[in-house]
Structure formats: C-alpha cells, structure tokens
N, C-alpha and C positions, 0 to 999 in steps of 0.2 A: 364280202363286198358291201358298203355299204351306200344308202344314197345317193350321196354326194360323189361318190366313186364311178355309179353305172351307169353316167351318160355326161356326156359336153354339155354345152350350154342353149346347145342349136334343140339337143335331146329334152332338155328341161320346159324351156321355151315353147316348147310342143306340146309337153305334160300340159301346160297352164292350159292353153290355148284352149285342148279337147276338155280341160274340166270345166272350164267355162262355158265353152260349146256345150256340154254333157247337162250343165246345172240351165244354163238357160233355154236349151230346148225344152227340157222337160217340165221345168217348175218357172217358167218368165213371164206365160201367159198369163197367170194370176198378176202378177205385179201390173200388166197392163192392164187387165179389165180393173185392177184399181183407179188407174187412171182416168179409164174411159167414164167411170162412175162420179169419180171427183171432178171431171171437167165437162162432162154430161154431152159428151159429143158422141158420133154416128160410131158403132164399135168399127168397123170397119173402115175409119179414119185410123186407126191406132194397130188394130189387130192384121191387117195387110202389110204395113209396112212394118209392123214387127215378123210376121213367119219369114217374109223377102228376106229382111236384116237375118234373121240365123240362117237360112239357106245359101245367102252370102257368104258370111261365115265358114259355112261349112265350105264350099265353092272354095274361098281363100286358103283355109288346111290343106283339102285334098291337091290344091295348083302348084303350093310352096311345101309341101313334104314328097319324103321319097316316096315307091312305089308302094301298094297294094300290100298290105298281108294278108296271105290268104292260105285259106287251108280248106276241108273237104266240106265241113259246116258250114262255112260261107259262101262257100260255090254252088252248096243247093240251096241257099238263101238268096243269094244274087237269080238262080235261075227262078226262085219260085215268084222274086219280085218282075223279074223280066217278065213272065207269067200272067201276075196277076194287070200288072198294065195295061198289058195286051186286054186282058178282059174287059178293064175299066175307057180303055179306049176305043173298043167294038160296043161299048152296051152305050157309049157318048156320043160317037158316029153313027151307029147304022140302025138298032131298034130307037136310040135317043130318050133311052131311060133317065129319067129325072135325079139327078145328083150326081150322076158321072162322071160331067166335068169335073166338078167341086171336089169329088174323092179322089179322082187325079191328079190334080194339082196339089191336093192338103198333104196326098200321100208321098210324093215326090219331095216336096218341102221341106214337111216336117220329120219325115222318116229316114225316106232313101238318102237325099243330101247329107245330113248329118250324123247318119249311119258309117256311108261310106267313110266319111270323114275322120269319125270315130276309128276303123277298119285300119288307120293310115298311120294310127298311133304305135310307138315306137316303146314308148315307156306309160304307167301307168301310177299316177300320182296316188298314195290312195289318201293321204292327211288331204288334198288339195280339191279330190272328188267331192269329199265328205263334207269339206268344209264351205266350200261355197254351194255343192248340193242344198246345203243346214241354211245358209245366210238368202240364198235365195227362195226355197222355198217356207221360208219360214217370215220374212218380207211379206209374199204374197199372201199367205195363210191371215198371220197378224195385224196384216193393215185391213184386209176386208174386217175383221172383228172390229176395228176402230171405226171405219166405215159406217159399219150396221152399227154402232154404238151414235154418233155422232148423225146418222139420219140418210147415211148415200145408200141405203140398203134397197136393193129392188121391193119396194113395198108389196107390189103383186102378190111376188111368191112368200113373201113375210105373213101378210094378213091369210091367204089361204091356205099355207101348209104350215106356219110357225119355224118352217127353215132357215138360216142363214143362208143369204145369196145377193150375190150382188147383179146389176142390172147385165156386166157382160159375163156373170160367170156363176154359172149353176151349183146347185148344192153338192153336184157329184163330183165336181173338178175341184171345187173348194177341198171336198173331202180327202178325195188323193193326191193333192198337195199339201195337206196336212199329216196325213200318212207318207209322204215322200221324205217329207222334213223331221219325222220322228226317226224313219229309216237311217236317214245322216246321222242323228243325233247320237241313236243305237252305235253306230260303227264309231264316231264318234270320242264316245262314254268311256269303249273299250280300253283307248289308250292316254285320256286325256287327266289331265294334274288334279288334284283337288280343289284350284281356285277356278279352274273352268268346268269339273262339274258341276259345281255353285252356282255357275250360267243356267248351264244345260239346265238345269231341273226346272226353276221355274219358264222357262221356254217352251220344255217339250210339255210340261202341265198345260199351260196357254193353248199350245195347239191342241190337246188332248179336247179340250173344250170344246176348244173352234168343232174340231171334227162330231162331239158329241154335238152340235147348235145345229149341223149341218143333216142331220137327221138320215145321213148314207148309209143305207144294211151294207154296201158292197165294199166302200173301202172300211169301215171296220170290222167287217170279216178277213177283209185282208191284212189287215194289221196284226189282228188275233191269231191269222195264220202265220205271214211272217214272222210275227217275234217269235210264237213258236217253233216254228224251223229252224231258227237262231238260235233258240236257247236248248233245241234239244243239242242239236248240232254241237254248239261250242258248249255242252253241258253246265248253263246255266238254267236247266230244265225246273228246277225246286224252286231259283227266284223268282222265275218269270210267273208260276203261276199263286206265289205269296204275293207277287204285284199286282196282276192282271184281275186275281178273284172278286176278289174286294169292288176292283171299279168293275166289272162286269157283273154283279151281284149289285150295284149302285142304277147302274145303267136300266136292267132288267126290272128294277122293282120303282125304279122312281116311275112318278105321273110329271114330271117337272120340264120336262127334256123332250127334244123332237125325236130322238134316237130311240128311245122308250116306246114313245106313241104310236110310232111304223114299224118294229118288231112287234108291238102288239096288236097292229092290225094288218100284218102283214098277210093272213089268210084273205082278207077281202082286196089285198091291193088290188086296183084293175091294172096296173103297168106288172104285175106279174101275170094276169090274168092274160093279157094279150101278147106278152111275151110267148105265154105257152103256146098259144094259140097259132103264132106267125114262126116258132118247134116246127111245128106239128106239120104246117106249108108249105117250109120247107123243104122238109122230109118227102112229101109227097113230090114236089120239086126236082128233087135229084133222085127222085128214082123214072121220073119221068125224063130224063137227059141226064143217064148216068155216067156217060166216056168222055164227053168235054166239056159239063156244067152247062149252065144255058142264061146266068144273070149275076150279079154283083148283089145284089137285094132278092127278096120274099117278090114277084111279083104281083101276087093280091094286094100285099100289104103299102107297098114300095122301099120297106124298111129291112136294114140287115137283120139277120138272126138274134143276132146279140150274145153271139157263139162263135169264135172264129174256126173251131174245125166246121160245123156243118156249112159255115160261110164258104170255106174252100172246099167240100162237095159244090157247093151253089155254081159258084165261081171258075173251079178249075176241073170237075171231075172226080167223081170216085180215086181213078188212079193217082192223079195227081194228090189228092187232098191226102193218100194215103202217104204219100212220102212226105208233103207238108204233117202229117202226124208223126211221123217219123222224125224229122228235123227238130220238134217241138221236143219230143221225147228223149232225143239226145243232149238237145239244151237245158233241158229241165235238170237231170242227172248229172250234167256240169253245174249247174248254179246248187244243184246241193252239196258236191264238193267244195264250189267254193264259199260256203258259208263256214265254214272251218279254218278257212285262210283267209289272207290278206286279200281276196278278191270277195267279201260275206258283203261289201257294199253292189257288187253289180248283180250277184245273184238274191239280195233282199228287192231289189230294186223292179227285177226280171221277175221275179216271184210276183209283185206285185202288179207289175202289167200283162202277167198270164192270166191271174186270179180275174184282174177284170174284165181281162180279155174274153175269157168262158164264160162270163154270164152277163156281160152287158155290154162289150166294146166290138170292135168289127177290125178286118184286116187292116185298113187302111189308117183307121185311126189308133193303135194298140200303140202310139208310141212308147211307153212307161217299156213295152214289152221286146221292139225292136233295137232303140238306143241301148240298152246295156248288152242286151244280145250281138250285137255289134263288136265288143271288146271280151266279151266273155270267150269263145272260144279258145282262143289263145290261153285264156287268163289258168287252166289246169297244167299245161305244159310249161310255165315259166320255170326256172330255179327257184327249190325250194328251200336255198342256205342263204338268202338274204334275211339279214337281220334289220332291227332297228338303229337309225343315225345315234350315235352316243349326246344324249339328253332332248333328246326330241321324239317326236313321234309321226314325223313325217319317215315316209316309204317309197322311196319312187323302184317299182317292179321292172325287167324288162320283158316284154312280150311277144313270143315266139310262136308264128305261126307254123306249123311243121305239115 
C-alpha cells in the first residue's frame, strides 16, 4: 500500500494540518521572538497571541476530526494531566503560590490542546513532519543569527556571557531549536535526492553554529545523544562518530566559542550550583508529604526542580509519580523502537524533550517531550509493509491505536 493509497483526501488534509500543528508548536516561538526583537515591541504583544493562535489550532483539529485515539499510554497520560492540573489549580487558588496561574494556562495551551489534537491524527505524514519541522525551526534558529549579526541581539546577555540571544528568546530555547531543526534534517537526509542534500549541509552547518554561539551544555548534550541513538539504532554508528569527533574535539579545545568557555567552567557554574541545591529541597520536600505531594515548585526556592520525575513526587506523590515514571519508561522504549522505523522523527524529537526534561525543564513546560509523545504510542502498532510512493520520499503511515 502505498501513500497515496492509505487515506482520502479528508485523511491527507489532516496529515498537513497536525504537521503544521506539530512544527509550529514546537519550533514557532523562535520565529516570534524574531519578531518581537526586530519590531522591539512588549513580547507579550506577539507571544500571547501567538500560544492563543496554536491552541486554536489545535481547538480546530480536535472539533473537525473524528474521535480520540486512544490506547492504555494515553489514558495514563490523560489521567496524569488531569492530575497534574488539579495540582497547579490548588497551589493557584488556595496556598496562591507564585506562577500557578502562568503554569496553568502555558500548560493547557501549549501542551495539552495540541497534544490532544495531535492524539486525533488518523495518518502520519512523515516527509511533511520533517519537512516543515526543518523549514520552521530552521527560520527561527537562522534569523536570530542574522539578528545578532545585524545588531537586534539582546546586548545584556551578549556583553555578559558572550551568548547568542535574542531579547525575547534565551540561549537555551535558541539551542533546542537548533537541535530540533538538525533532528528534521537528520530524518530528512535519510531519504532525500542528492540535489537536496546539497541544501541540507550547509543548513544544518549554520545551525550547527547557531547552537555552538548559543553556548547550551544541555541541548548539545542532547544532540550528542540523539544522533547517537540514531545512528546506533539504524546502524550508522561508525559515521556518526567519524563526524561528530572532529567537531567535539574542535568544540572542547577551542578558547573561541561560548560552548567551550561553559564546559570549561562548568565546575564553578552557580546555575548548577543551585540547581543542586533546590535536588537536594526537594528531596526533603517529598519526603516530608510523600502520599499526595504538597507544591508544583521547591518551596524555599519558588522554582521547579529542573527534573520532571522528582517534580512529580513534588507535585503528585510518591505513588503517583511512580506510575508517571512508569508511563515515561514505557515511552522511552517505544521511541527507541521507533528510531529504526519510519517513526525515528517523533522518537528523536521525544528523546530530546526528555533529555531536557531531566535536567532543566519542568512538567508543564516539557513541550519538545509531550507533543511527540502524543503520536508516538500508536506509532509501534502501525503496519509495517508500507513502502515508499514510487519516486518520492514522502510516507503517509496509518495510526492504530489498539
């Protein structure tokens, strides 16, 4: 069966929809805060009615397609979201811990709406993921580099850390949409002509940049891990690391580069330093209210963990957190399967918003982590005798949730 075979046109039309959805949730904010930086207006003139605009979006999917796919992964995904709301809705209402609101709403928006929506998908494009995954977050990535070249650069954090960063968008989110759009490029590469790897290379170089300018240990650890999953996975294990050495041996020894400069003083960071520190409070935290959590944040500190298991002790409880570690554990195991198949874009993707989910991101915000986990379940139960369209390299999979 091949593409053009496994769905109508109502089927197709849906594909787009979600890859659009899928690329602009995740990698669109950059292209805003481009804006916000060239037009030097309030970010939250631009950045509000952009998260509205995709949770509409999503709103639209979920109103005009058919029902729910669902299966046992997602139902303890759904209950742990029902869950965690409840949490972020008690700690908004009734102690009136500071950011509640804000994690509520961002998390509903950016997550849950477009998750579901995701959820509702019938077919799964995978040329059409990757491809505007690539175009999008490779926009956002690119233009901030023209930005900082050209003078829109947050000076701030330019003159005191020598980072790339633009006024509405931090060194970290620069980085993991530079890493997002390498990810594309990766899935990409695999199938694509020899006139459009001739693209690809000097692109994904450019971003390769961006990300080294941007001076993040955390998405290029993930990167580093990523490809590697990928390349053990579809046994391209020998290339990746004849590619990889060279710039990680470049990286590690230059003095030239911000990326350099914070792995080698990564012992005195004080933002590890305190990370450790607000571990450690946690810890104490959930053993002091270990049956039903007792906060969404560290309350010494007011700040998440920057760990999403120990967040869900904070948060939900020992018991609970334990089946949220469960849930993670079983997705994690799917997205290694599927880096072997035509689903190696959701589980590079999912890899990546776990990685920074454990060491810097929080439940609410893990989008990179939730949006693909969204589609993945399904994505190891599809048929696996679809081929490729005869001279293309688009895929459209159907998605069975069982």
């Amino acid at each position: 069966m091949t593409g053009a075979a496994s769905g109508g046109p109502r089927s197709k039309r849906m594909a787009t929809q979600c890859a659009w959805l899928f690329a602009v949730a995740l990698f669109g904010y950059a292209c805003v805060g481009n804006l916000i930086s060239l037009l030097q207006v309030d970010s939250r003139d631009l950045t509000i009615p952009f998260r509205l605009a995709v949770a509409l979006f999503g709103l639209w999917i979920i109103v005009t397609s058919q029902r729910l796919q669902i299966d046992n992964l997602r139902r303890v995904m759904l209950v742990i979201w029902f869950l965690y709301c409840l949490r972020l809705l008690h700690d908004w209402l009734l102690p009136n811990i500071e950011g509640a609101d804000y994690a509520l709403q961002f998390f509903l928006v950016t997550s849950v709406v477009p998750a579901i929506a995701l959820m509702k998908a019938k077919r799964y494009d995978v040329h059409k993921f990757a491809l505007i995954g690539f175009l999008v977050a490779s926009v956002g990535t690119l233009a901030s580099l023209l930005a900082a070249f050209y003078g829109f650069a947050d000076q701030n954090t330019a003159d005191i850390n020598g980072r790339l960063a633009l006024a509405a968008i931090d060194p970290v989110s620069l980085g993991n949409e530079a890493v997002g759009a390498v990810l594309c490029g990766l899935v990409l590469w695999r199938t694509a002509r020899t006139r459009f790897r001739l693209v690809l290379v000097p692109v994904i170089l450019l971003l390769l940049w961006c990300l080294v300018l941007t001076g993040s240990k955390g998405p290029s650890l993930a990167l580093m891990v990523c490809g590697g999953l990928w390349a053990v996975r579809r046994g391209y294990a020998l290339r990746f690391g004849f590619l990889a050495m060279p710039v990680l041996i470049w990286v590690l020894i230059s003095n030239d580069n911000p990326l350099a400069a914070r792995l080698e003083g990564s012992a005195d960071d004080q933002s590890t330093v305190d990370r450790l520190m607000i571990f450690d409070d946690s810890l104490t935290q959930i053993k002091n209210s270990p049956l039903i959590g007792s906060a969404f944040v560290e309350l010494n500190s007011g700040y998440y963990p920057h760990n999403i298991i120990v967040e869900a002790g904070l948060a939900f409880g020992v018991p609970v957190a334990i089946v949220f570690t469960g849930m993670i554990a079983i997705a994690t195991y799917r997205a290694w399967k599927s880096l072997k198949g035509d689903y190696d874009l959701l589980g590079l993707i999912y890899f990546q918003g776990l990685f920074a989910a454990v060491i810097s991101s929080s439940i609410y915000g893990a989008i990179l982590m939730w949006l693909p986990l969204a589609i993945l379940p399904a994505a190891p139960m599809a048929r696996r005798n679809i081929r490729r369209n005869v001279g293309g390299s688009d895929m459209e999979l159907p998605l069975r949730a069982e």
